[in-house]
C-alpha positions in Angstrom: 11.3 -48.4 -46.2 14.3 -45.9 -46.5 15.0 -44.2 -49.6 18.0 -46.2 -50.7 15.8 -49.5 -50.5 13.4 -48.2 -53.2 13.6 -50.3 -56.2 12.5 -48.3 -59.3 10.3 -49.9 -62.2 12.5 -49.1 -65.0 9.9 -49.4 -67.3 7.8 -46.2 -66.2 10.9 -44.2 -66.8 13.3 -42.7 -69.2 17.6 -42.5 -68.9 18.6 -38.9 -68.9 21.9 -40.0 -67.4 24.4 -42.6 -67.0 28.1 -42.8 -66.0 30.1 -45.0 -64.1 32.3 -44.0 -61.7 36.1 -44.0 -62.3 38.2 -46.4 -60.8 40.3 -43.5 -58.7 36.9 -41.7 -57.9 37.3 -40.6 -54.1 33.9 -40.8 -52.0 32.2 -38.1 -53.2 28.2 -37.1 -52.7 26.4 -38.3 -55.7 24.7 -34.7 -56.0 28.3 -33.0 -56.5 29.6 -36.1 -58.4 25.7 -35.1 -60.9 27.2 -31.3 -60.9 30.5 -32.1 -62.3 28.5 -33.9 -65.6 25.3 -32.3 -66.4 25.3 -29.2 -67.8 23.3 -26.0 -66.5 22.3 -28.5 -63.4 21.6 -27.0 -60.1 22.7 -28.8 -56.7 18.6 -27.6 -55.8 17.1 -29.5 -58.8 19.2 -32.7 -58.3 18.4 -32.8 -54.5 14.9 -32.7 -55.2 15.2 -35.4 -58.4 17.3 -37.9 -55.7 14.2 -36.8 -53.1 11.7 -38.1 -55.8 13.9 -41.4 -56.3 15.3 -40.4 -59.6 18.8 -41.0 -58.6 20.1 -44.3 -59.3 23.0 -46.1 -58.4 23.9 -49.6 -59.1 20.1 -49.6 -60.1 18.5 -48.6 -56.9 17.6 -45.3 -55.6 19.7 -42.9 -53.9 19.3 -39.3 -51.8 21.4 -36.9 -52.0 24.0 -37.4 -49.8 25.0 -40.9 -50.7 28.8 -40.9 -51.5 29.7 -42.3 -55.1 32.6 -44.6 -54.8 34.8 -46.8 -57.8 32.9 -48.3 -60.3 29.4 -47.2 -59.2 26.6 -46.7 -62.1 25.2 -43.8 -61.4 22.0 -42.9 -63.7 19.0 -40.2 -63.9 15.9 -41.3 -64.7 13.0 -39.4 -65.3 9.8 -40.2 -66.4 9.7 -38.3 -69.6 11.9 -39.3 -72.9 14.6 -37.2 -73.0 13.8 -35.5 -76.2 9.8 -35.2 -75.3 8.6 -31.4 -75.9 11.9 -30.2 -76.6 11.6 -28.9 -79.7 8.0 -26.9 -78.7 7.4 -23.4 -80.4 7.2 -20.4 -77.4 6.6 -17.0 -78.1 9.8 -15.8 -76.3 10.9 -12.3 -77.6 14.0 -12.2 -79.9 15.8 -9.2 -80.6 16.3 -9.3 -84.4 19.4 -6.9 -85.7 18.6 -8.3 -89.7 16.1 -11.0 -91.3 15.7 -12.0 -94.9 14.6 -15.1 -96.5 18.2 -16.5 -96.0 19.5 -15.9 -92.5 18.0 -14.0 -88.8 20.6 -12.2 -87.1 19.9 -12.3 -82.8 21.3 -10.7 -80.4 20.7 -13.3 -77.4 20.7 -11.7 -74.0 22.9 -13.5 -71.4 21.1 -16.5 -69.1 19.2 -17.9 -72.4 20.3 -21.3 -73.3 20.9 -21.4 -77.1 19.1 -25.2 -77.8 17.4 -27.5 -75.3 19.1 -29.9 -73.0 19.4 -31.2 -69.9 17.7 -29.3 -67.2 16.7 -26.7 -69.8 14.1 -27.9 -71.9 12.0 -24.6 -72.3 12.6 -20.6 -72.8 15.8 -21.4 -75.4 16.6 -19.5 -78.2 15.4 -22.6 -80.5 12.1 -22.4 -78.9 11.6 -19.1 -79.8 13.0 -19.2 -83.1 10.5 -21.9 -84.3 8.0 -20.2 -83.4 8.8 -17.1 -85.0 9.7 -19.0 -88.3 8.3 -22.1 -89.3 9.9 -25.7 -91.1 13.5 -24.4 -89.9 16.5 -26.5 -91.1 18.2 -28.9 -88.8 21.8 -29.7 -88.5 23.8 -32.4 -88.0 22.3 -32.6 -84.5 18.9 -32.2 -85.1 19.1 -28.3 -83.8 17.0 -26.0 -86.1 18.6 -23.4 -87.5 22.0 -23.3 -85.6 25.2 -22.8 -87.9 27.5 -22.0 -84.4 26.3 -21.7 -80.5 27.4 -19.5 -77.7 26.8 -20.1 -74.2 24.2 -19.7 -71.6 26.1 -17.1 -69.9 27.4 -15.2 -72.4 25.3 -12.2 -74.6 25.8 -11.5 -78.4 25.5 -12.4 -81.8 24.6 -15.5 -83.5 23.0 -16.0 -86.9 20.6 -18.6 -88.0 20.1 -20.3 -90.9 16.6 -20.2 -92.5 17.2 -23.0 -95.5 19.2 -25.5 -96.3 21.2 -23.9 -98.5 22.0 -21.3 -96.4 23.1 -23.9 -93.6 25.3 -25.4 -96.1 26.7 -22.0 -96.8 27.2 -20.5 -93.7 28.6 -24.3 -92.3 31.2 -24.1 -94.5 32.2 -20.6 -93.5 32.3 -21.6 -89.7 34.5 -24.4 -91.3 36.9 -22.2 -93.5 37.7 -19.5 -91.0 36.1 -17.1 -93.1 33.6 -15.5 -90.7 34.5 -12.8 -88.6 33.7 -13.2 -84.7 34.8 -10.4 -82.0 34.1 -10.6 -78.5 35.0 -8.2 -75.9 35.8 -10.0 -72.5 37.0 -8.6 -68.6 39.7 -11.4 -67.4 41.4 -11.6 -63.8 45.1 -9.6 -63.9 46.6 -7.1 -65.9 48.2 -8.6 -69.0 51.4 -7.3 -69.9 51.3 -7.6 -73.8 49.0 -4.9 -75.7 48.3 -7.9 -78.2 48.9 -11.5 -78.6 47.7 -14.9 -79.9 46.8 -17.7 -77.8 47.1 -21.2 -79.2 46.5 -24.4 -77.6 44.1 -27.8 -78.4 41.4 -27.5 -76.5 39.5 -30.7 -75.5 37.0 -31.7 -72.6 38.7 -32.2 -68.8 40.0 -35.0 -68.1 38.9 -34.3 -64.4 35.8 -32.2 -64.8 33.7 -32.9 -67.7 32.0 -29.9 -67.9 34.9 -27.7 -68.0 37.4 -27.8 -71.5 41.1 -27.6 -70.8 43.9 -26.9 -72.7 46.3 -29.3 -74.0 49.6 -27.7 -75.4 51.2 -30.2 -76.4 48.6 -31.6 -78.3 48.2 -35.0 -77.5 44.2 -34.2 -76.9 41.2 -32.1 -78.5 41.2 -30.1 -81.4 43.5 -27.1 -82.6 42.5 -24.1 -81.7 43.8 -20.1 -82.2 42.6 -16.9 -80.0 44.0 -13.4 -80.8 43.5 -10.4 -78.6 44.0 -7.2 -77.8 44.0 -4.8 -74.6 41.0 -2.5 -74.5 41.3 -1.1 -71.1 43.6 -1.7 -67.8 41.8 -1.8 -64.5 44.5 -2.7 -62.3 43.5 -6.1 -61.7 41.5 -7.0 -63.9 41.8 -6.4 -68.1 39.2 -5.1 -70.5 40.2 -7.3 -74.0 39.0 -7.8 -77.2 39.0 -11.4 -78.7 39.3 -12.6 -82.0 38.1 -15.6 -82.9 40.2 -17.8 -85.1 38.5 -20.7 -84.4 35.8 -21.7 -82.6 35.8 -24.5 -79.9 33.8 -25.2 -77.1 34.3 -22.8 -74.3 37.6 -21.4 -76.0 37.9 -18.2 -75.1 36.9 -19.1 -71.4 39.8 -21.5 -71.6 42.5 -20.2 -73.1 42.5 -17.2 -70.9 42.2 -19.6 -68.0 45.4 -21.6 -69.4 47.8 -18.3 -69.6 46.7 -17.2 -66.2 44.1 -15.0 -66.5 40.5 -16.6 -66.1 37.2 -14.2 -67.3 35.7 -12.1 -64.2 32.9 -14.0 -62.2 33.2 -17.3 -64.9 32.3 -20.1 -62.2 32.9 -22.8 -63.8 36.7 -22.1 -64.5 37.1 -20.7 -60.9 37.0 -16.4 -61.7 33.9 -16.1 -59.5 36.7 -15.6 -56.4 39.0 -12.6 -56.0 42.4 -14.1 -57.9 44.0 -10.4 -58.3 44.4 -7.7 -55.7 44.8 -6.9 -52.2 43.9 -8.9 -49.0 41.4 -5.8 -47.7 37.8 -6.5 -46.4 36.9 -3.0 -48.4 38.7 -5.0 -51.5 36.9 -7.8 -51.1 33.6 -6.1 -50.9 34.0 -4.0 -53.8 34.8 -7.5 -56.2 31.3 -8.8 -54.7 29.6 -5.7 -55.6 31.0 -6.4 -58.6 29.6 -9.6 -59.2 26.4 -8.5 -58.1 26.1 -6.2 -60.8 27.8 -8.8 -63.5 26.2 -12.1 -62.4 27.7 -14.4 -64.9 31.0 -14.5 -66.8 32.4 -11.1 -68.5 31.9 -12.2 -72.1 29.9 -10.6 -75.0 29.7 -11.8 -78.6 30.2 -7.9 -80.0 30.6 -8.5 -83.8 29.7 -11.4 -86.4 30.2 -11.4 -89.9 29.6 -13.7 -92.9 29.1 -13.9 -96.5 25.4 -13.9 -97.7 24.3 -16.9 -99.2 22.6 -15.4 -102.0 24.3 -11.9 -102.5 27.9 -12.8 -101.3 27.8 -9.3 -99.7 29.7 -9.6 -96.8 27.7 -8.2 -94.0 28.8 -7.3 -90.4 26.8 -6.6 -87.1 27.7 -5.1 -84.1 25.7 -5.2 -80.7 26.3 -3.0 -77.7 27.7 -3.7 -74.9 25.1 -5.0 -72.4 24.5 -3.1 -69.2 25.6 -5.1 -67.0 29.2 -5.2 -68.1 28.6 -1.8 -68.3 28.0 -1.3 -65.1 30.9 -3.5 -64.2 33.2 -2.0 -66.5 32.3 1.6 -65.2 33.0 0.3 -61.6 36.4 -0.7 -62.4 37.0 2.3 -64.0 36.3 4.4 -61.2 38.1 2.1 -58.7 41.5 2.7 -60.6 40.8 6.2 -60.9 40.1 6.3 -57.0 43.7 4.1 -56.0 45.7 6.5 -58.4 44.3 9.4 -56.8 45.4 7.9 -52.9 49.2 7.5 -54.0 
């Protein structure tokens, strides 16, 4: 019996996924059609869930390399509720810049996942968090603790709430604008203007749902405001700091990708390729070694402040620079140094 002719007892598993196909959808295999919806998903962990017949569509089981046409249910089933063990304490080190009875301050290293989810249900910062402090509020989302969220790939600052009251508190501080949020960023092309504001809804794709797009005029997502400034000039790519004004999904990742300059080595929005410079093998090679050393987008959470709950002191952090956009950032440095010294 070939894969595709397995029929699945739907009652010994759980949905983790279902979508229907559009009606324009071109053929497309069901494993890329999987990677354009579930976040943090890898190609290699939805081959192996079609291999283990957890791929469905139109209610029987799939591989791989079926093509996903109009109007086809696909689903992921697994045969675990979604939500089973995802809230499980670990003892996962957490570097702690302040803690009170109030709020933690982390500084969250780059490739952790901030809550559980889909193909992360282990090693997040919420895992470790509820082990380190117990009966942690949750939010509107059930998520312990969280007040604001960056993302997997990028490092920095976040703090946590540790009461109710202080969720309330600091909520309505992410609500009012009133907390301060810089991050320092390396973006494709040498922008022209020293400063500048970018403004422009920002809502989910309407052809990729796990990329956010910009809307200009409006008609879609919700308003949203970046300011920043140049740091540094690399030639082709741009050392900038970024103000936070508000604080949407993916905005800073998208609104640079919308005025032309997408963050260095950010896959999802298309900077893991060589958009500035020369045509050169020797070019070339030196933007891989690049991404070899910075293996994820350029983007670090550098400062976070907020009013105290309790005090009302106003109290800033700052976090370095993480090595590896040192490393990258001292590369590009040298680079430019190097072409101005040839001419």
């Amino acid at each position: 019996m070939s894969v595709e002719e397995i029929e699945i007892e739907q009652e010994e598993f759980y949905e983790h996924f279902n979508c229907i196909a559009k009606q324009g959808q071109e053929p497309l295999r069901v494993d890329k059609f999987l990677m354009n919806f579930i976040e943090n998903a890898t190609r290699n962990k939805i081959q192996q869930a079609a291999k283990a017949g957890n791929i469905l569509v139109n209610d029987v089981a799939v591989k791989s390399n079926y093509k996903v046409k109009p109007n086809d249910v696909v689903r992921v089933v697994l045969s675990h509720p979604p939500h089973e063990n995802l809230l499980v304490a670990e003892d996962i080190p957490l570097e702690i810049l302040f803690e009170d009875d109030q709020v933690i301050v982390v500084n969250k290293p780059a490739g952790m996942v901030v809550h559980p989810g889909h193909g992360n249900y282990s090693g997040t910062l919420v895992n470790g968090l509820i082990h380190h402090i117990e009966n942690l509020p949750t939010n509107s989302n059930e998520r312990p603790g969280l007040v604001h969220r960056i993302d997997k790939d990028t490092s920095g600052l976040l703090v946590v709430a540790k009461t109710e009251f202080a969720m309330a508190h600091l909520s309505k501080q992410f609500y009012d604008r009133t907390t301060e949020r810089l991050y320092y960023a390396i973006v494709w092309g040498n922008i022209e203007e020293d400063e500048g504001t970018i403004e422009g809804n920002i809502g989910r794709s309407l052809k990729n749902r796990l990329q956010m797009s910009v809307f200009p005029e409006g008609d879609f997502g919700k308003h949203a405001v970046t300011h920043y400034k140049v740091i540094e000039r690399f030639s082709y790519v741009t050392l900038v700091q970024c103000k936070l004004e508000t604080g949407r999904t993916h905005q800073i990742r998208a609104h640079f990708k919308h005025i032309g300059h997408t963050l260095f080595n950010d896959e999802r929005y298309g900077g893991d390729t060589a958009l500035k410079g020369t045509t050169f093998t020797k070019y070339k090679q030196f933007v891989d070694n690049c991404f070899k050393v910075l293996p994820r987008q350029a983007l670090h959470a550098k400062t976070l402040g907020f009013e105290h709950p309790i005090t009302k002191e106003f109290l800033r952090f700052n976090s370095e620079i993480p090595q590896d956009m040192v490393d990258c950032i001292e590369k590009w440095r040298t680079y430019t140094v190097n072409q101005k010294e040839e001419f």
